[in-house]
C-alpha positions in Angstrom: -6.9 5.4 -15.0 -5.9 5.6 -11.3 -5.7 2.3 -8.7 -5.0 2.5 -5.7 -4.0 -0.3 -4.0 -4.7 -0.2 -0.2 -3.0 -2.6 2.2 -3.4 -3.2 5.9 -3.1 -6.3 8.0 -6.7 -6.4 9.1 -9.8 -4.9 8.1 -10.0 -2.2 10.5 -6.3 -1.3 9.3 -7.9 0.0 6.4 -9.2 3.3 7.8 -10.9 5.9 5.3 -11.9 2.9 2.4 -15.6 4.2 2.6 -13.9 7.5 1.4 -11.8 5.7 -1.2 -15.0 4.0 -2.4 -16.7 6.8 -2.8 -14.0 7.9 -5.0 -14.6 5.2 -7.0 -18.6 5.6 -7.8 -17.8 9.6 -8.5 -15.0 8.9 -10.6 -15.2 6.6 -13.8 -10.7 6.4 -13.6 -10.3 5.4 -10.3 -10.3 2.6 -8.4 -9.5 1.0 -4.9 -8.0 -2.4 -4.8 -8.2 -3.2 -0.6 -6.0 -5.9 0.5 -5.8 -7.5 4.2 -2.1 -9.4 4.4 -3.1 -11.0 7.9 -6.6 -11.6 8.1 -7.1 -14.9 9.4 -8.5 -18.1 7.6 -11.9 -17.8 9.4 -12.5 -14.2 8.5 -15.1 -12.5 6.5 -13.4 -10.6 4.4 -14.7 -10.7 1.2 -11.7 -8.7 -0.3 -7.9 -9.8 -1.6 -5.6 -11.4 0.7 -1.8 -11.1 0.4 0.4 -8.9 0.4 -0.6 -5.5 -1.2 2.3 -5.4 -3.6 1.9 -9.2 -4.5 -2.0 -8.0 -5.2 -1.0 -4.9 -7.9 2.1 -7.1 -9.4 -0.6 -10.3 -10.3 -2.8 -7.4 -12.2 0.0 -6.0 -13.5 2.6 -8.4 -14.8 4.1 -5.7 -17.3 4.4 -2.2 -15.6 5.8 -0.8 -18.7 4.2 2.7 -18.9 3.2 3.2 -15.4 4.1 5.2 -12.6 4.0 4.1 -9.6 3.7 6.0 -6.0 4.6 3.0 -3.2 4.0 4.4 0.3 4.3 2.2 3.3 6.5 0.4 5.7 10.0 -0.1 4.9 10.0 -3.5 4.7 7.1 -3.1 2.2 8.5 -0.5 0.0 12.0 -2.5 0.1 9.9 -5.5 -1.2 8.0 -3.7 -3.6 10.2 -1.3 -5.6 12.7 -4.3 -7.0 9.5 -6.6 -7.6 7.9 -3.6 -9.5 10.8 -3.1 -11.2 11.7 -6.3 -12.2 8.4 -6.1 -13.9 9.0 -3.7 -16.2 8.7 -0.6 -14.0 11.4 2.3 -14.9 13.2 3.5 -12.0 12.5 7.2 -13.1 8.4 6.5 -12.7 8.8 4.9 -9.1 8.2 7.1 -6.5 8.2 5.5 -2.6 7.9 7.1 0.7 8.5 4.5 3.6 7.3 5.5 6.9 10.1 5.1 9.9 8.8 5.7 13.3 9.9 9.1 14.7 12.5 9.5 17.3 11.1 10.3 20.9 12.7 13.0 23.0 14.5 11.9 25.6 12.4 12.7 28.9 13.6 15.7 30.7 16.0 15.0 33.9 14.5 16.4 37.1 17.1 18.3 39.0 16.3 19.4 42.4 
């Protein structure tokens, strides 16, 4: 089976989920685990809270066997891959992709 476990820091963060759960009616082995890391007490979120990571490693306490495909910030994936590991992950079946903000272009110089 497939989970994917989708983190954001509020609900709207989580852009696409109706997608992701309609990949999980048409598909018996997959499944979306959304998780909000900074919704606030008084919230309706009926979903996990916590950080996305924490979420997968408290279903998972032995990752023995999986793979494991950890996109996100790098403060997340810096977080996540030793945590993952530590739990019986093997470093050949964790894949991460951390996203960096791009450099902007300096603005051209107007000469006269």
């Amino acid at each position: 089976p497939m989970q994917l476990y989708w983190g954001g820091r509020e609900a709207r963060d989580l852009y696409g989920l109706d997608l992701a759960e309609r990949w999980q009616h048409e598909h018996p082995n997959f499944a979306v685990v959304p998780v909000l890391s900074n919704a606030v007490p008084d919230d309706p979120w009926p979903g996990r809270r916590g950080f996305v990571h924490a979420a997968m490693l408290a279903d998972h306490p032995n990752l023995t066997g999986f793979e494991v495909y950890a996109c996100g910030s790098v403060l997340m994936v810096e977080a996540a891959v030793p945590a993952f590991i530590a739990q019986g992950l093997e470093e050949q079946f964790c894949f991460s992709d951390a996203f960096v903000a791009a450099k902007v272009a300096p603005a051209p110089s107007v000469t006269d």
